[in-house]
C-alpha positions in Angstrom: 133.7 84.5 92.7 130.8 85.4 91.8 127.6 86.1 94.8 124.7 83.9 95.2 121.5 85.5 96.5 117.8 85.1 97.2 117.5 88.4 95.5 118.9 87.4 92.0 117.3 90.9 90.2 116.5 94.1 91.7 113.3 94.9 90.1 109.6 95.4 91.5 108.5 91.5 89.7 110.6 89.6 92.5 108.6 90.5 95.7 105.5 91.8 93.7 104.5 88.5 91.2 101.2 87.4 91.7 99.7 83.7 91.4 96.8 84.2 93.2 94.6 81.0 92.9 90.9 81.3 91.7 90.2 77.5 92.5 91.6 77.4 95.9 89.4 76.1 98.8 88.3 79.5 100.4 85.9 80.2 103.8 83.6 83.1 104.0 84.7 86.4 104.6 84.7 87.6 108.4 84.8 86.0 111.9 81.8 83.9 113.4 81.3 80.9 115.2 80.0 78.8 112.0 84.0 80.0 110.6 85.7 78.9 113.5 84.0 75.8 113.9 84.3 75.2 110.1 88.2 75.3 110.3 88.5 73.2 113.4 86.6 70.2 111.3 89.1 71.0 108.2 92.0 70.8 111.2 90.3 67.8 112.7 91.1 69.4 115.7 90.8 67.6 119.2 88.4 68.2 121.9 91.2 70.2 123.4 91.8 72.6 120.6 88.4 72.8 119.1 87.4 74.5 122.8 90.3 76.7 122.8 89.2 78.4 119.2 85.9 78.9 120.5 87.0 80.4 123.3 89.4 82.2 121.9 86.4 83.7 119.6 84.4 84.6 122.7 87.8 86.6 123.9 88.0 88.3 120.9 84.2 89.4 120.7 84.6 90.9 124.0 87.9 93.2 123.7 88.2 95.9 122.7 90.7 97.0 119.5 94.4 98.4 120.3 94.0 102.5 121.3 97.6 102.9 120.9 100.2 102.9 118.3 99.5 103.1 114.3 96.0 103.6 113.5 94.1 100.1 111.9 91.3 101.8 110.9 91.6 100.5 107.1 91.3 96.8 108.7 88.1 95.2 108.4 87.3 92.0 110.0 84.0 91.3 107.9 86.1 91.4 104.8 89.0 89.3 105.7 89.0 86.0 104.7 90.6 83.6 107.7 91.4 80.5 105.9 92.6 79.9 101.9 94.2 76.4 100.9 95.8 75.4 97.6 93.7 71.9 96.4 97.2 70.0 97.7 99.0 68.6 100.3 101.9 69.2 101.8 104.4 67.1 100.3 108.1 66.3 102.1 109.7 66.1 98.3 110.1 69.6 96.2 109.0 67.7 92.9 105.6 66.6 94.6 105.1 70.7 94.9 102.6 71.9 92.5 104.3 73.7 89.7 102.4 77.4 90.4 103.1 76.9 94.1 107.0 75.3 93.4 107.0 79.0 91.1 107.0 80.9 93.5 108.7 79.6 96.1 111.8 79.2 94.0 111.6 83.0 92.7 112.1 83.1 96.6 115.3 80.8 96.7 113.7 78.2 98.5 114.6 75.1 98.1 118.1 75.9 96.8 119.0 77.6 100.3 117.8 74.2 102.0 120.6 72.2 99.5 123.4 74.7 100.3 122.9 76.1 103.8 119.9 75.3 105.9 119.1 72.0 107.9 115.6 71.6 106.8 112.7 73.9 105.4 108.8 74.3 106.0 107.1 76.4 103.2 104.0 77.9 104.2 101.2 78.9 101.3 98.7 80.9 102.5 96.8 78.8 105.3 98.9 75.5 104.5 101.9 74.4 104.9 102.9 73.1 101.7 106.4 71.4 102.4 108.2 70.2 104.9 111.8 68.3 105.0 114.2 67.8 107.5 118.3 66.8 106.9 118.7 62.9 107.6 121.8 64.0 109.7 119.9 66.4 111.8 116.5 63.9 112.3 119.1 61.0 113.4 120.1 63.2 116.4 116.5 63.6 117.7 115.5 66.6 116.4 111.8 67.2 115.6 110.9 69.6 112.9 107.1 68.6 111.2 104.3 71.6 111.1 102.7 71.9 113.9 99.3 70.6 112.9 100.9 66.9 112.5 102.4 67.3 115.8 98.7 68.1 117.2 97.8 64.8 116.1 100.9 62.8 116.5 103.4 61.0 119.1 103.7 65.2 120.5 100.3 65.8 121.3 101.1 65.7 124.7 103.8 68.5 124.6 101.9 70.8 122.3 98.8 70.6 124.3 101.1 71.7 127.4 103.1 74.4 125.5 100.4 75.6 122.8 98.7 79.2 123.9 100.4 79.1 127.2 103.5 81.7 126.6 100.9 83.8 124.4 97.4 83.3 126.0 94.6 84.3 124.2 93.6 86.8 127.1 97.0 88.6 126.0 95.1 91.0 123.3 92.7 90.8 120.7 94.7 89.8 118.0 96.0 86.9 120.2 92.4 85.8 120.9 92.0 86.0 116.6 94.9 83.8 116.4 93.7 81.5 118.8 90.4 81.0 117.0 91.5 80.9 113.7 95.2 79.5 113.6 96.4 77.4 111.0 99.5 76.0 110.0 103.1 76.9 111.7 106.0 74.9 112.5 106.9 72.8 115.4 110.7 72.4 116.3 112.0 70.0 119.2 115.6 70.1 120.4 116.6 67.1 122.3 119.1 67.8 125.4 122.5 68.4 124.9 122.1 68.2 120.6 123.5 71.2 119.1 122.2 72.1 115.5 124.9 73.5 113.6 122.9 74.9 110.4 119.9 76.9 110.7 115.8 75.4 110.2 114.0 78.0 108.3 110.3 78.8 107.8 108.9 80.7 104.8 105.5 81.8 104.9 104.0 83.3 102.0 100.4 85.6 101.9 99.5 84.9 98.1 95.5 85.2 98.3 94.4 88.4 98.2 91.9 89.9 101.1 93.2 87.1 103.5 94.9 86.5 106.6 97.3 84.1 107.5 97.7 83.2 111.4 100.5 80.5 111.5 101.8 79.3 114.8 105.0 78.4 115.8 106.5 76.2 118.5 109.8 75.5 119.6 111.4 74.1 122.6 115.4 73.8 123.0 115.8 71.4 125.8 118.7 71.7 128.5 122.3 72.5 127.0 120.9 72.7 123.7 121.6 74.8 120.4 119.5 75.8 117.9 119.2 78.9 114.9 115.6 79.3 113.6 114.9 81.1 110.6 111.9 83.1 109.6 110.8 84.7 106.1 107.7 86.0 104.7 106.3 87.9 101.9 103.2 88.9 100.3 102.6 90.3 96.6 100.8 93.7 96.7 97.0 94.2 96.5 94.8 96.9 96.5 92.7 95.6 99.5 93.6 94.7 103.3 95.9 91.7 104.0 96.2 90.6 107.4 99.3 88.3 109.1 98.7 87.7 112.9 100.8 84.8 113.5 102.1 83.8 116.7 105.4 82.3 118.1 106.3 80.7 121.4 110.1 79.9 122.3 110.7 77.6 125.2 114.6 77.8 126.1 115.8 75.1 128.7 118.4 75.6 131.2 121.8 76.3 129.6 120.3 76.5 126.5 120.5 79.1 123.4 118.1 79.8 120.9 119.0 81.9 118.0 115.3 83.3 116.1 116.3 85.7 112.6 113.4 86.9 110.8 113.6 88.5 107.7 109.8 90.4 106.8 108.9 91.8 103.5 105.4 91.7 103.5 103.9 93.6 100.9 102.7 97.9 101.8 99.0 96.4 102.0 99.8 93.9 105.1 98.5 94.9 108.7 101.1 93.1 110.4 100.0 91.9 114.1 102.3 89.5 114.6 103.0 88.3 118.5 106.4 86.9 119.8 107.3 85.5 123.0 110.4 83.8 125.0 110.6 82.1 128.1 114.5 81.6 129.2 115.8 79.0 132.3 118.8 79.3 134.1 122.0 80.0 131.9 119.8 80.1 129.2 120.4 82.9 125.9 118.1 83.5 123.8 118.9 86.0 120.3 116.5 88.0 118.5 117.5 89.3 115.3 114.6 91.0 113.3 114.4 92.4 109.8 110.9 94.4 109.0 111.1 95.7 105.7 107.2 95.7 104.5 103.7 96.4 105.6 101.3 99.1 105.6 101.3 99.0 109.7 103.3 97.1 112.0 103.2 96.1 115.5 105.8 93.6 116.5 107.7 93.7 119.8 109.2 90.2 120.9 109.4 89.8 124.1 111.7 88.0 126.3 111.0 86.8 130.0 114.3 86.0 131.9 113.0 83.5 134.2 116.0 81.8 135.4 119.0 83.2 136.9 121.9 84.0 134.5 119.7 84.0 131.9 120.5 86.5 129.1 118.5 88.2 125.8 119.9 90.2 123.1 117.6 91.8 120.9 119.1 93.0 117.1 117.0 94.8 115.0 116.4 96.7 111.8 113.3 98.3 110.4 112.9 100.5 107.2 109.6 102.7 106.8 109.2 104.0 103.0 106.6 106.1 101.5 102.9 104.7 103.5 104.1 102.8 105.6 103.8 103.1 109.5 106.3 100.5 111.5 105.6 100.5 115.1 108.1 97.6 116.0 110.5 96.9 119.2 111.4 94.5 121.9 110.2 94.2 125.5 112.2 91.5 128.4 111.2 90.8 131.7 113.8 90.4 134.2 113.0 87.7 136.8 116.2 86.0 137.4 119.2 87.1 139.5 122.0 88.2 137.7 120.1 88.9 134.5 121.2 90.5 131.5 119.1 92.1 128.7 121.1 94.1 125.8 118.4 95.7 122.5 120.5 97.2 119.7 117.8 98.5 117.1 118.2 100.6 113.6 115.6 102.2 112.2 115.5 104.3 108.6 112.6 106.3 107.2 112.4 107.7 103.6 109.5 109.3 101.7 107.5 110.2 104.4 107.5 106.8 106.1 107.0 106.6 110.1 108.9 104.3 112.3 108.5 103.6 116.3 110.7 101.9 118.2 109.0 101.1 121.8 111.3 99.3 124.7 109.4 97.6 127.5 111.8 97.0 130.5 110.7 95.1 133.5 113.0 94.3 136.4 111.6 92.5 139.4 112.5 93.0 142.7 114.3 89.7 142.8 116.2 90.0 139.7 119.1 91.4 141.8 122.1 92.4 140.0 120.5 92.6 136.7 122.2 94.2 133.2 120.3 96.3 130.7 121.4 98.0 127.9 118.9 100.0 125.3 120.8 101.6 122.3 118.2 102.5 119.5 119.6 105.1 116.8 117.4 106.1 113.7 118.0 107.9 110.9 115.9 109.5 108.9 116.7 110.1 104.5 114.1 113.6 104.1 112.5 115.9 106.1 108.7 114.6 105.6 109.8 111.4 107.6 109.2 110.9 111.1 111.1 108.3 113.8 110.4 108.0 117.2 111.6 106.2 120.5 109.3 105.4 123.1 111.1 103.3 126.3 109.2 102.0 129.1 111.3 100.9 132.1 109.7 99.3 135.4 112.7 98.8 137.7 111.9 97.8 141.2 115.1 96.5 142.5 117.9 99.2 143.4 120.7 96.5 142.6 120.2 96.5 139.1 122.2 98.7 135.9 120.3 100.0 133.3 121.0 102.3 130.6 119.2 103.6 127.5 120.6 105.7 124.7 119.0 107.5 121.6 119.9 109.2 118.8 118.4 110.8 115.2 120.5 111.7 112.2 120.1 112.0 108.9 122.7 110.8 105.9 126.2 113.3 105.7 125.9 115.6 102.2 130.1 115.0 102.8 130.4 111.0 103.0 127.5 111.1 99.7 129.7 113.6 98.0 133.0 111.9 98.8 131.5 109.1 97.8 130.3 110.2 94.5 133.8 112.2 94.0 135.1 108.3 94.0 132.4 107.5 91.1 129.6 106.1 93.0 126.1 107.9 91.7 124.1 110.0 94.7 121.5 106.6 94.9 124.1 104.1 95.3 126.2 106.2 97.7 123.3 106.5 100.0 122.6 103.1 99.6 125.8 102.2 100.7 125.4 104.8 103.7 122.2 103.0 104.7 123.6 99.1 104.2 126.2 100.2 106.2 123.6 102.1 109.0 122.0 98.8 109.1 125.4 96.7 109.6 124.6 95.6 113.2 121.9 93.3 111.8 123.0 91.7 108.7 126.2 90.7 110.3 124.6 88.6 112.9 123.2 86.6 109.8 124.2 84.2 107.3 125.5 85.1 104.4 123.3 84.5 102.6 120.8 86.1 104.2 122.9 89.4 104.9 122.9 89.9 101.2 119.4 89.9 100.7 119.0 92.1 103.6 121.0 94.5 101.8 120.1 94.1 98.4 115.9 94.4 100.0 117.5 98.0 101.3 118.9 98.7 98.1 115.2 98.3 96.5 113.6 100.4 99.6 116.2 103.2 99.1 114.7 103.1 94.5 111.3 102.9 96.0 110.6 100.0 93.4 109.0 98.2 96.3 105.6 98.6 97.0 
């Protein structure tokens, strides 16, 4: 039987169309007060929020940028647009989509996914969330899934007000304190006790105007004994100017509770990615990264993870693939605060055509997390000699009853497994492929199938260069 995919045709038009709107509703380029306070009356934002952007703002104007990690030199605030809408709203039925928006999101498989594997879908278009649906099964067990802007405003208010900015405050960076001032859209997710979702929810964001930034925020809380998969997508066509995605995620788990949270990133080699991703886990709770980043110019994206109740376990998956321009500075960091703790990051990286990619591990072990697990395994490898990988753990352990380990390793692709596999008939491009697909197996097996496939059919399109 034949395979159906997301990625229906390897060529350059899938990821790379452009549909960029000239009569969109656009702000002025840059970051003032008049900005801010522009898009909190377009939000309609309470008291509560409309503070929190303008002191978010005052946060920002007074750190100082990032002096580690890729350079972000080539990002310009003053030219970076902070808020683009389509002239719609979001609709909760595909056909009420505008056609040019509806386009693009089905090049992208959405909604077919939501019909054949997925419990509901938000699709985000630039600043907006454009659609939003939820399964009839899945809303009559009490699970909320709206974007997050109609959960400001709505029965939830309460719980967003309490949760919103509080894992991620905007004191945590400079891009956190952008977020804070100039968020828009997002999704929020509510898991009542004991309901277990058995399909994923998926987001899909999607950068389509060009010079802009999209900041969405997403919110999701899996109350005690709960289940829930999240799914996360993005993409961007490619300019010739800065893009910038600083979006921001907060995961409450409950006690005895597991949270699943896949992302699968191709933003486009123009994207400064500055994205910011945090956990907090109770007792017995899990909570499961499994990451993706296949695009942007320069990355910086470590989820982290605070084990807060005893018991409470994390395992990070991960894969990242640097090409030709691109600098990936991507990992995980986990906080041990719990007894009996456990923490396990299994990461891949690949670089090809002079591509660089980092993979930083923040461990943190509190005296009190006694009897605490940690495992680091990060292995790269590396398809030319003009790429570069690195591996840069921290570890703060301040408790002697604890077990940690951390293992590296570089290689590069075997001239005998490409040759045995072109003696079977394979050309030298699709045997490496293969190699590399395989290289990357520890992450697309921990999704669905669906989504595995286009994992390794976006690899297959890194390893042609035809991206980008």
């Amino acid at each position: 039987m034949e395979e159906k995919t997301y990625v229906e045709d390897i060529d350059r038009s899938l990821y790379d169309f452009r549909n960029e709107d000239e009569d969109a509703y656009k702000l002025d380029e840059g970051l003032t007060k008049e900005i801010v306070l522009q898009i909190s009356k377009e939000k309609n934002d309470p008291d509560w929020m409309r503070e929190l952007r303008l002191k978010s703002l005052d946060i920002y104007n007074s750190l100082e940028m990032p002096d580690w990690g890729p350079s972000i030199e080539g990002l310009d605030m003053d030219h970076i647009v902070t808020y683009v809408r389509k002239n719609t709203k979001m609709a909760g039925d595909w056909d009420s989509v505008p056609d040019e928006i509806k386009d693009t999101f089905e090049k992208l498989g959405i909604p077919e996914a939501e019909r054949k594997s997925l419990a509901g879908v938000g699709a985000q278009y630039d600043s907006e969330l454009v659609y939003h649906n939820i399964r009839e099964d899945v809303a009559k067990q009490g699970v909320i899934y709206t974007d997050l802007e109609s959960a400001v405003h709505g029965e939830y208010a309460d719980m967003i007000q309490e949760h919103f900015m509080h894992l991620v405050p905007p004191t945590d960076h400079k891009f956190a304190a952008l977020h804070g001032a100039v968020w828009s859209g997002g999704s929020f997710v509510y898991v009542p006790k004991g309901v277990k979702v058995e399909i994923p929810l998926q987001s899909y964001f999607r950068l389509n105007a060009k010079g802009a930034g999209q900041f969405e925020h997403t919110l999701i809380i899996v109350d005690e004994g709960a289940d829930l998969h999240f799914i996360e997508g993005c993409s961007a066509p490619k300019y010739n100017v800065a893009n910038l995605h600083a979006g921001c995620v907060e995961l409450f788990v409950a006690k005895n509770a597991r949270l699943r949270y896949s992302t699968i990133e191709n933003w486009s080699k123009n994207m400064y990615n500055l994205n910011t991703k945090r956990a907090i886990i109770e007792e017995g709770g899990k909570m499961e990264w499994v990451s993706g980043s296949f695009g942007s110019h320069v990355s910086y994206l470590y989820p982290m993870t605070i084990l807060k109740g005893d018991n409470s376990k994390m395992e990070f998956t991960g894969i990242t693939f640097a090409g030709k321009g691109q600098n990936l500075d991507t990992g995980a960091k986990v906080v041990h605060m719990g007894k009996n703790t456990s923490s396990y990051m299994n990461t891949r990286s690949i670089s090809k055509g002079g591509g660089i990619s980092t993979f930083r591990s923040s461990v943190e072990v509190k005296k009190e997390a006694v009897d605490s697990k940690v495992s680091v395994s990060c292995s790269s490898l590396m398809l030319d000699s003009i790429s570069r990988s690195d591996t840069i753990p921290a570890m703060d352990i301040r408790t002697p009853r604890a077990d940690v380990g951390h293992e590296a390793q570089i290689g590069k692709i075997s001239d005998d497994e490409v040759f045995y596999l072109m003696s079977r008939g394979m050309t030298e491009e699709d045997a490496k492929a293969l190699i590399v697909s395989g290289f990357a197996d520890n992450v697309s097996k921990e999704l669905p199938l669906e989504y595995a496939i286009e994992m390794n059919n976006l690899i297959k399109l890194e390893m042609k260069g035809s991206i980008g």
